[in-house]
Structure formats: C-alpha cells, structure tokens
N, C-alpha and C positions, 0 to 999 in steps of 0.2 A: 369514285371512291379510291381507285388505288392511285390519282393525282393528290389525293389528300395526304394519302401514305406517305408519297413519296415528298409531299413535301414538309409533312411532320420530318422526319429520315434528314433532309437535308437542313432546315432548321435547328436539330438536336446536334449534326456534325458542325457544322457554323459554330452556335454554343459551347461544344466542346474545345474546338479549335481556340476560340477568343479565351477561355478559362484558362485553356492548358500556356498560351505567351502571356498570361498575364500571371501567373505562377512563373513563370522564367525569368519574368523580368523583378518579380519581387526577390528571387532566388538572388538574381543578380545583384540589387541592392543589400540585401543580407551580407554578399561574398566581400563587397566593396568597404562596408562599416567593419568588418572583420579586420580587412585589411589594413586598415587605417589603426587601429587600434594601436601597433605597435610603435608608430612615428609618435603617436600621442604620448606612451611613455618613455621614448628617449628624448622628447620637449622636454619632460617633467627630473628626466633625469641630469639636464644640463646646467651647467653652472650659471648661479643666477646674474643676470645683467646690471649696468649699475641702475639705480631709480630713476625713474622717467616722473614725467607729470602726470598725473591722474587724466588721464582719458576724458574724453565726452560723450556723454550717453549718445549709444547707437542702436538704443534700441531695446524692448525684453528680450531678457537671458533666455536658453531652449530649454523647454519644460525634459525635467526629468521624468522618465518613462523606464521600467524594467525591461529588460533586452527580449524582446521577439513579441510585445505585447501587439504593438500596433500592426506587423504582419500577421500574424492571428484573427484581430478583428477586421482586417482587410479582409481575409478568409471568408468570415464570418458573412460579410456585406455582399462579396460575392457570391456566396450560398443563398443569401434572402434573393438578392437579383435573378441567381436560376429559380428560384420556388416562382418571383413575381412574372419571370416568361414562361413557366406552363401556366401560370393562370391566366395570361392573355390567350394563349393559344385554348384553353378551355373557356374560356369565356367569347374565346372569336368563333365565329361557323367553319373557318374550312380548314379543320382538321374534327378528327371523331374523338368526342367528350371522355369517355371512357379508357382507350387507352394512353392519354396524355393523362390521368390521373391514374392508372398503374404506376406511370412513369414517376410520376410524383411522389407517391407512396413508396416507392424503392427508392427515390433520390433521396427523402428524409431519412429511410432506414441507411444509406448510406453512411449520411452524416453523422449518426449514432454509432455505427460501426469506427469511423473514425474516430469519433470522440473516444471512446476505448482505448483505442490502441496509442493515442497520443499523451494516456497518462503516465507512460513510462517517461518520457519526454518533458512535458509542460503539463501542470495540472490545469493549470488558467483555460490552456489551450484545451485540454478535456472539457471542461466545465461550458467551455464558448461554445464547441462544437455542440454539445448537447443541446444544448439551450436553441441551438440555430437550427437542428434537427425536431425540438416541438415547436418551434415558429415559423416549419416549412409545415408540419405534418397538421397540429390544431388547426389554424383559422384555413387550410383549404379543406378539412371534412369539414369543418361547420359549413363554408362557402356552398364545398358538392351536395351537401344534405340539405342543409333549408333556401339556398340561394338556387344554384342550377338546379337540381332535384336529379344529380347523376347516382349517387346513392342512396340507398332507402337506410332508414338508423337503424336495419338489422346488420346491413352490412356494414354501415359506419362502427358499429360496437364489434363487431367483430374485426377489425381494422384496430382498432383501439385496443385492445386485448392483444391483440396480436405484437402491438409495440410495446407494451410494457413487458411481453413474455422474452421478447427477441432482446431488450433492455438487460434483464434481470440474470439472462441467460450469459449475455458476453459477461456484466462485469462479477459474475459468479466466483470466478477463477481467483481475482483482485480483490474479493470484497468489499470493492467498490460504495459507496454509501451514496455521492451527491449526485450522480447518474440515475440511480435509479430513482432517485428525490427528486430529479428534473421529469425524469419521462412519467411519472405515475402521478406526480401533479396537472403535469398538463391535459395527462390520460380523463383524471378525474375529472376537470373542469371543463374540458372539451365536451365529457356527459350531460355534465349539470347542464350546458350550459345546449345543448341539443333536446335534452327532458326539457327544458322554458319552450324554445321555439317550435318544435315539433310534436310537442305531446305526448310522443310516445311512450308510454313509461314500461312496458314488461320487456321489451327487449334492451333498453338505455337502463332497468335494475337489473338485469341479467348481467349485462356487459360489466356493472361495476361491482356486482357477484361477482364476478369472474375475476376480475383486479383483485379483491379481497381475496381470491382463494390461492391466488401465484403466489401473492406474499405472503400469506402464512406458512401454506409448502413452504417457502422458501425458509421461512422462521423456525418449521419443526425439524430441516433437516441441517438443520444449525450455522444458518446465515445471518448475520447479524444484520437487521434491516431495523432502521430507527423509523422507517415512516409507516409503520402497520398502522397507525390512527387516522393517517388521511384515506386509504379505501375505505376504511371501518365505519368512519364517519358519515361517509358519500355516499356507503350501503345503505345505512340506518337510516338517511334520509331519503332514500331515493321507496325505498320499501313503506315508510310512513305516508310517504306523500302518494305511494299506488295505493295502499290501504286507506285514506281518505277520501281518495278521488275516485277510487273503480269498486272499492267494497260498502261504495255506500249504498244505504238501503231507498234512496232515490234513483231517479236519472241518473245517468252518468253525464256530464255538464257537457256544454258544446264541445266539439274540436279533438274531444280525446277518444279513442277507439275501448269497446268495451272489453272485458278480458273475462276470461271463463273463470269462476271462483277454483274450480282446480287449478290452475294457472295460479291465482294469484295466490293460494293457499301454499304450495309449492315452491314460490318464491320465498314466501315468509319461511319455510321449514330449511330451505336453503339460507338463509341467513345464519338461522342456529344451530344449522349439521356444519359449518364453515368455522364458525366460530366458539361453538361449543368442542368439534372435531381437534382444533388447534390446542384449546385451553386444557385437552384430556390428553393431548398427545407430549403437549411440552411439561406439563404438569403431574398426569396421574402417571406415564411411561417413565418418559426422562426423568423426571420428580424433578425439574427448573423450579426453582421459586417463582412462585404465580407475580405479577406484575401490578400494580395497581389499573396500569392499561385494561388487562384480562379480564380483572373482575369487574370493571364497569363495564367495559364492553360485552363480558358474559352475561351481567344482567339486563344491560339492555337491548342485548339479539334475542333472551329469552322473551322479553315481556314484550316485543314488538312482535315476534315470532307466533306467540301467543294467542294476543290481542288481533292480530291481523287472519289468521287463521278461523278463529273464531267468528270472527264479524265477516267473511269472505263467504264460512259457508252456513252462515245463520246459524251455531250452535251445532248444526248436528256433527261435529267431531269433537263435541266435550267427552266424550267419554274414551274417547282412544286416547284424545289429548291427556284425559287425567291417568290412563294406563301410563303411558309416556312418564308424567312428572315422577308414578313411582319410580319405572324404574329405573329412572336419574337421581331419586335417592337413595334406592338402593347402589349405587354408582354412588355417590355419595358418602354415605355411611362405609363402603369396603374401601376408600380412600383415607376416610377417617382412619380407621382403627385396622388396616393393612400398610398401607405405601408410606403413611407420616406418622408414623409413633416417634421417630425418633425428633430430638429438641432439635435440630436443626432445618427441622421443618414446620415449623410450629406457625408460620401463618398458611400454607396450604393447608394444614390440617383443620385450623378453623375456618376459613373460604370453604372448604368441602363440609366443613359440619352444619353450619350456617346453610349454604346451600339445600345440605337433602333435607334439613329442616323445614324452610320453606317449601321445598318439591314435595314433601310428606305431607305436610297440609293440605298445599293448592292440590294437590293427587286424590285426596278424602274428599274433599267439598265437591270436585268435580264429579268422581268418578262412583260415588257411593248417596244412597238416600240419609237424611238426618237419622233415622232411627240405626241406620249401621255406623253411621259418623264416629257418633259415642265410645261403643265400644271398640273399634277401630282405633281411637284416637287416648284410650284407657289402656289397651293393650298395648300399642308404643309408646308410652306413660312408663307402663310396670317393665320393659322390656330396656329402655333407655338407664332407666334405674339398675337393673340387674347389672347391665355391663357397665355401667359407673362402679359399682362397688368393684368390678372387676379390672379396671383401666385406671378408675382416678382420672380420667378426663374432663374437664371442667365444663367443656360445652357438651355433653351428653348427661350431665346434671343436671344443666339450665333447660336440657331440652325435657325432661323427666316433666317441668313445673311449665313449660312450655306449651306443650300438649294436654296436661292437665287442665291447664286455664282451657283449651280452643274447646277441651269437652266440655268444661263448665258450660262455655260461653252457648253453646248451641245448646245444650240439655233443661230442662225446665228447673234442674238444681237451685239458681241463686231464685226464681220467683218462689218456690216451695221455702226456700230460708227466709227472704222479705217478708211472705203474708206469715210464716211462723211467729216469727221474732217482734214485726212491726203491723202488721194488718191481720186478716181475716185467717185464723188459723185454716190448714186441710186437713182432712181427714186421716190421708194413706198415702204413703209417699211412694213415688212415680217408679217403678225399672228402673230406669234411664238417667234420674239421680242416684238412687243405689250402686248403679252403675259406675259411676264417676265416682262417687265417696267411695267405695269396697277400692278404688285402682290406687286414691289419693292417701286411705289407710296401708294399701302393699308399699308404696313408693317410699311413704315415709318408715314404717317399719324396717326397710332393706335399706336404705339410705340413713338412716340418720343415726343408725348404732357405729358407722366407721368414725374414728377418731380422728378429726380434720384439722392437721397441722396449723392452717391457718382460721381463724377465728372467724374472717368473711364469707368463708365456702357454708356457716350454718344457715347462708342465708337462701341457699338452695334448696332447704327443708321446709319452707316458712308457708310456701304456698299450698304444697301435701298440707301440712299440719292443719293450715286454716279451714280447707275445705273439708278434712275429715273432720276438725273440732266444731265450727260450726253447725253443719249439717249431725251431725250429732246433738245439737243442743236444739238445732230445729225439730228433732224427729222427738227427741227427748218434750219439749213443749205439746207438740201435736198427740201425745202420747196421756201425758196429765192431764189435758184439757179434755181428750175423749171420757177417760175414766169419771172426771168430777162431774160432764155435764148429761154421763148418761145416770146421776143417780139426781143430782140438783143445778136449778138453771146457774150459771153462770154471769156475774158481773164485770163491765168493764174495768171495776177496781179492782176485782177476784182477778182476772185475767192481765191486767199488768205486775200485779203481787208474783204471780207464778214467773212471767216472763222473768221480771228481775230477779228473782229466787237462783231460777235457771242461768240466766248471764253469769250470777255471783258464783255458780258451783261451779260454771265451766272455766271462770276466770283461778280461782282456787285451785282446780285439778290438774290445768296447764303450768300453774307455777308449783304445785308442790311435784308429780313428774319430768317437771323441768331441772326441780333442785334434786331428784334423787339419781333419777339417771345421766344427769350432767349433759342437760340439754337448754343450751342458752334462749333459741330460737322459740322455746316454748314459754319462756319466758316475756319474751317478745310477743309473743302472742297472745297472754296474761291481759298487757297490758293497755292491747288493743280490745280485747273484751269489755276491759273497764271503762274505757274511752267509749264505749258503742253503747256500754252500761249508764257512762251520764248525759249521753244524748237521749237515753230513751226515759230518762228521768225527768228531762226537762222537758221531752213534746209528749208523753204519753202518761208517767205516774201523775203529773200537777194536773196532767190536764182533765183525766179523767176519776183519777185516786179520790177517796175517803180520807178521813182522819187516820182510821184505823189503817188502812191499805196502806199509807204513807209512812207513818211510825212504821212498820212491817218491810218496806220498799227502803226505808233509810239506814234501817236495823242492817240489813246483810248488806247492803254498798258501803256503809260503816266500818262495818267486820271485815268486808275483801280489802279495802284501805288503809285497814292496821295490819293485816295479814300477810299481804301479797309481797310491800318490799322486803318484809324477814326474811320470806321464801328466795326471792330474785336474790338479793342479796350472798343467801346461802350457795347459791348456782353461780356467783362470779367469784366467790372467793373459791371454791372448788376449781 
C-alpha cells in the first residue's frame, strides 16, 4: 500500500512537471508572435515597390483565428489529457480507486475556478475552461458510479450539488450567466443520466432537489439566473418518474430499490416548498412580477406534489393535504387584496386570485363531506361578493359565480329543477338546494345593484340570477302541483299547462325587473326562459297536450313573445 502511494505521488509530480514546460513553451510562442507584430507593420508601412508578376500559388493562405484562441483550446486539450490519466490510473490496480478520484474531483473544481477568474481576460477562455471542467467532472462520476462502482449515487449527488453550489458561488460577485449555464447543465444530465443506469431515484431527485433549490436562493436574493427552467424541469421529471415507479400500488419492478412512502411523500412536498417558497418570496415579498416560468412551474410542483403524495401514501393525507390547499388560499386571497391592489401589479394579482380559487375548491372537496361542501362553498359565494362590492375587483366577482356553480354542481339543486320543470315533479325541496339558492339570491342582491361602468362586468350577475330565478320557478311548480293534486288527479296535459304557465311568468318578471331596475343581465335571462320555454313546447306540450291544454300552452308563449321585447327593449334604451 504505501508503494502505491508513493507511486501515485510520483506520477502526479511527472504530470505536473510535463504540464508546467508545456505552458512555457506556449508562453514562449505567445512572446514570439507578439514580437513580430511590430516588423509586420513597418512592412505595411513602406513605400510600395514597383509591380511584379502575379506570384504562383504556394499554397492555402493561414486561416484567420482571433489572438489567443488556439492557445486556449490547447489548455483546454491539455486539461481533458490530465482528466484521461486519472482515469487510467483509476481504472489500473496499482494505485487506490478512491483517492485518485478525490484528485479528480478537485482537478475539475480547479478548472472551474479558473474558468472564473479568466473572464476578466478572455471570455472564450472562461467559457472553454468551464466547459473542460464538466468534461473532466461528468463522464468520470458516471464512469466511478455505474462502471468501477467507487461511488455509490448518494455520493455521486452529493458531488454534483456540490459543483453547481462551488459554481454559482465564484461567479456570484460577476453575475456571470454562461458558467453557471455550463455547470448546472452538465450537473443535471449527469443525474438524468445516472437515474437510467442505476436506478436509484430518491437520492439522484434529491440531488436535483437540491440544484433547484441553489438557484432559486440565488433568484430570490436577486441574482439574475436565466437557467432556473433546466433544474425545474429535471426536478418535475425526476419526482414523476419516482411517483410512477416506487408509489405504485404493485411491485416495485426489477432493479430499483423500494422507498418508504414517507420518503417519497417528502420528496414530493419538497418540490413544492422549493418552488412554491420561491414564487412567494420573489412575488408576494419583493412583489417581482410573477414570470410566465413561475406560474407553470408553480402549477406544476403543485399538482405533481399533490398527486405523488397522495398515491405514496394511499389517501390517507387527503385531509391534512386539503388543510394545506386552504391555507394557500387563504395566502392567496391576502395577496389579492393586500400586496397587489395597485395597477401595476395587475397580473400577480390575478396569478394569486386564480390560484386561491382553485386552492379553495381543491381544500373543500378534500377536506370537508358533500353535505358541508355546500354550505361551505355558499358562504364563499356570499363572502367573495361582499368584497367585490367593496374592491371592484373583477376576479372576486367571477369568483362569487364560481363557487356558486361548484355548489350547484355537487348539491341535488339542478336534478330537483330538471324533474320540476321537465320530468317527475318532488314534493319538498331539499336543505341543501335552499341552501345554494338563499347564497345565489344574497350574491345577486349585493352584487348587482353597483352600477358597472362597463356593460360586460353584468355578466358576473347572470349565473346568481339564473339559479335563484330558476329554482324559484321549480319550487314555484312543485308548489301548484301539490295544491291541485291533493284536491283532483292531475293530467299530463294539466301539468305541462301549468309548467308553461310558470316559464312564461318567470320569463315576464325577469324582463319587467330587468326594465325597472336597469338590469340588463335579467333581461338576458328573459330570454333564456323563453328559449327553454319552446323546447318544452316542442317535446313535452305536442307531445303529451290536449286541444284545450295547447290553445292554453300557446295563449301565454304568445303573450311572453309580444311582451317580452317591449320590456328588454325599455332596459337598453335606459
């Protein structure tokens, strides 16, 4: 063992030796062309001779090259020749594996250091040197990790982390941009490309965690880095691809080691504390304009963060998880209507309102039963409304009809208006639609008496209006038809008579309140009544109507048809 030593030791001083006269001797040639320079322009300065003959070709002319390129990539070749004799001597027996690959690992950081410091000098020369520091540093981790097996991929990611950190850190001072572009490329594909042969994936998403998380530090303490999308990228793939392959609910498939669902559950929450951390630091703090980078990559650390979490540990953190999405919209919503009121911020203000919107949904569904869904999702209804009449913010109106709809949608409301309107009337209408109609009647009452500059904003009111008018006209049918059929049976012609009776008044009382309170929107809704009015003309009064019932069904669709555009009419000349 210490003959190995000693003859690694004397190999390294050899190599040094040969390095250090062959640098003297390019010195040399440098000093030489220098020299010459100046006889070349007192040639150029001399009085011209008389004309000769045209010459005979002797030959191609010397390529033009800019001054110091080719001693540079001489460097450069040099540098690959040291990286290719430690890997002889690691790949031969008689020296020890290990610290000839220390050695290695400081010779690349070497050259990275140089490359630094020669962009005062030469950028080319920066740019070369980098370049020839990840083509000493990549293909020998790959080499020591899946070829010799001298390091394991926890230590090869921590070796790789380690270079982009020592990277980011020199050209910090310079704000350097194509260095750190060279070393975090190489860094990343060096992963990728260790994740294919070795299969490890929770330490090789760890490591490229860990890349993502230098450069955004480095982003939020206001380093201008143009490659935040390549960690970002290599994260979100490297995390899907453990979420496919280790959180599946089979085997985990040959060759890859299995991982604890906290483990990988973890991983996934670290993608979006990394990424969601950045996007609140540079955004809700500094108030930067959010980035089009930020918001897809915010949506897509959430919903991979999410999805991977969830299938890791079979559901059972849906409910912390839906704790969580609140109160990222309550984050959310206090970025809305705190940090970006002012018009200069006016696309972080919708990124954040759009945001806790969603977060407020996905939060209810997970984290609450349907029967609290409802009123849950009725109270942020009537509560988004309030502060609309109060801010005039456009997306906390849309959110008003937003949430109105996800109540409808989950509540038995729209099957209680279908069997009213169109099939089997019910008896007693449910809580749970009362519910949703009583928030959809608040919404619009508070909302639609502000006087809105612009004529598009009535269209914020449309979806309140429908579901309280609606449901009102179903409750209204379900009501006549109890009364008439506890005193006499009831006919399918008696009972399409009354339906259309009831469309035609609902249709009349939205356009004559449309016209007196100078509400266009309900006008618009008039004439959706009427339109639902001759569908059910045409599959329900023909189909099942009398003589009698039909002259009676024709009479008020008649009457709403002469009526209705007087009415509208009178609401748009107002």
């Amino acid at each position: 063992m210490p003959q190995a030593v000693d003859d690694l030791v004397l190999a390294l001083e050899q190599l040094s030796g040969r390095l250090l006269e062959l640098e003297h001797r390019i010195t040399a040639l440098e000093s030489r062309t220098e020299d010459r320079t100046p006889n070349a322009v007192q040639l150029v300065a001399t009085p011209p001779e008389r004309p000769r003959a045209p010459a005979t070709w002797r030959g191609f002319p010397p390529v033009a090259t800019p001054s110091g390129v080719i001693p540079v990539v001489g460097k450069a070749v040099l540098g690959i020749a040291g990286a290719y004799l430690l890997r002889a001597l690691v790949e031969s027996s008689s020296a020890p594996k290990l610290p000839v690959l220390f050695v290695a690992i400081v010779y690349a950081c070497f050259w990275m250091v140089w490359a630094v410091r020669a962009q005062t000098t030469s950028r080319f020369a920066s740019v070369t040197y980098a370049i020839t520091a990840a083509l000493i540093l990549s293909p020998m981790l790959w080499e020591s990790t899946a070829r010799f097996q001298v390091l394991t991929p926890a230590s090869a990611s921590v070796v790789l982390v380690f270079f982009v950190v020592l990277t980011i850190a020199l050209a910090w001072r310079r704000d350097l941009q194509l260095i750190p572009w060279v070393a975090t490329v190489a860094s990343v594909v060096t992963a990728l490309a260790l994740i294919i042969e070795s299969h490890e994936l929770v330490p090789l998403t760890a490591a490229l965690l860990a890349i993502g998380l230098v450069t955004e530090i480095a982003a939020c303490l206001g380093h201008r880095l143009t490659l935040r999308a390549i960690p970002a990228l290599a994260a979100d793939f490297a995390v899907w691809l453990m979420v496919y392959i280790l959180a599946a609910t089979e085997t985990v498939p040959e060759g890859y080691r299995p991982a604890a669902p906290a483990s990988i559950a973890l991983l996934c929450f670290l993608l979006l504390a990394i990424y969601g951390g950045s996007i609140g630091v540079r955004s809700f703090v500094v108030r930067y304009r959010i980035t089009p980078f930020e918001v897809a990559q915010g949506v897509l650390a959430f919903t991979l963060a999410s999805y991977g979490a969830m299938r890791a540990t079979r559901g059972s953190i849906v409910l912390s998880l839906g704790a969580l999405f609140l109160l990222l919209a309550a984050v959310g919503y206090w970025g809305t209507l705190s940090r970006f009121t002012n018009d200069a911020h006016t696309r972080n203000r919708r990124v954040a309102a759009t945001w806790a919107a969603g977060l407020l949904l996905g939060g209810s569904f997970l984290l609450f039963p349907t029967n609290l869904q409802i009123p849950f999702l009725s109270l942020a209804a009537v509560a988004t409304t309030f502060i609309y009449t109060r801010t005039r913010k456009l997306s906390l109106g849309m959110h008003a009809s937003f949430y109105l709809a996800a109540g409808v949608a989950v509540s038995p409301l729209p099957l209680y208006i279908a069997n009213a309107l169109a099939g089997e009337v019910p008896s007693l209408p449910d809580w749970r639609g009362m519910i949703v109609a009583a928030a959809a009647t608040i919404c619009y009452a508070l909302g639609s008496h502000i006087t809105e500059d612009v004529r598009s904003r009535r269209l914020l009111w449309v979806i309140p209006g429908a579901i309280a008018g609606f449901a009102a006209a179903a409750w209204m049918v379900a009501a006549v038809v109890h009364l008439a059929s506890s005193r006499f049976a009831l006919a399918a012609s008696s009972l399409s008579v009354i339906r259309t009776v009831v469309n035609c008044a609902l249709a009349l009382a939205l356009a004559f309140y449309g016209s007196r309170w100078k509400r266009v929107e309900l006008g618009w809704l008039a004439y959706a009544a009427v339109a639902f009015g001759t569908l059910k003309l045409l599959f329900e009064d023909l189909r099942f109507g009398n003589a009698a019932s039909l002259v009676l069904s024709l009479l008020f669709y008649g009457l709403v048809l002469i009526l209705l555009p007087r009415l509208t009419r009178r609401t748009a000349e107002s």
